[in-house]
C-alpha positions in Angstrom: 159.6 53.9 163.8 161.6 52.8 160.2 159.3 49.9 159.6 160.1 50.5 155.8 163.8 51.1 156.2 164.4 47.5 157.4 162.7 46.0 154.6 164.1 48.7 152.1 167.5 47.6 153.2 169.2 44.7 151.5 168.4 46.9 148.1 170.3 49.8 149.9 173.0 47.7 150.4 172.9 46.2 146.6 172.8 49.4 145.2 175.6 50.8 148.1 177.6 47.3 146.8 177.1 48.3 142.8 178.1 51.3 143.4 181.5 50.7 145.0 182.2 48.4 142.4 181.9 50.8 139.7 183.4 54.0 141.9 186.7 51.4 141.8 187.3 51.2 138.4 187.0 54.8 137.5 189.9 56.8 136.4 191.4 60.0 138.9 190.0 62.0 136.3 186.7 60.1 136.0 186.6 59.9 139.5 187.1 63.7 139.9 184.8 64.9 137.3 181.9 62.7 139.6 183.0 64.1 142.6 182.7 67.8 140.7 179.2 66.8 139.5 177.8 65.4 142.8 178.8 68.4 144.8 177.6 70.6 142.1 174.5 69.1 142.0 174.3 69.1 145.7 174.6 65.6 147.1 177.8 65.8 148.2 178.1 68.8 151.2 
């Protein structure tokens, strides 16, 4: 049972929301360089 989850997840979807937002106004480059950086770092698979 995700008892927490349900309560955790308007903030998930704040922080999902922020995050788009910010992911759009990167540059390719920019963009690239996070991409690079996340799957070095292992969040990205």
């Amino acid at each position: 049972m995700n008892f927490d989850r349900t309560e955790n997840e308007p903030r998930r979807a704040e922080l999902v929301r922020a995050l788009e937002h910010s992911i759009n106004q990167l540059t390719l480059p920019e963009l690239e360089a996070l991409y690079y950086d996340l799957v070095a770092k292992d969040y990205i698979r």
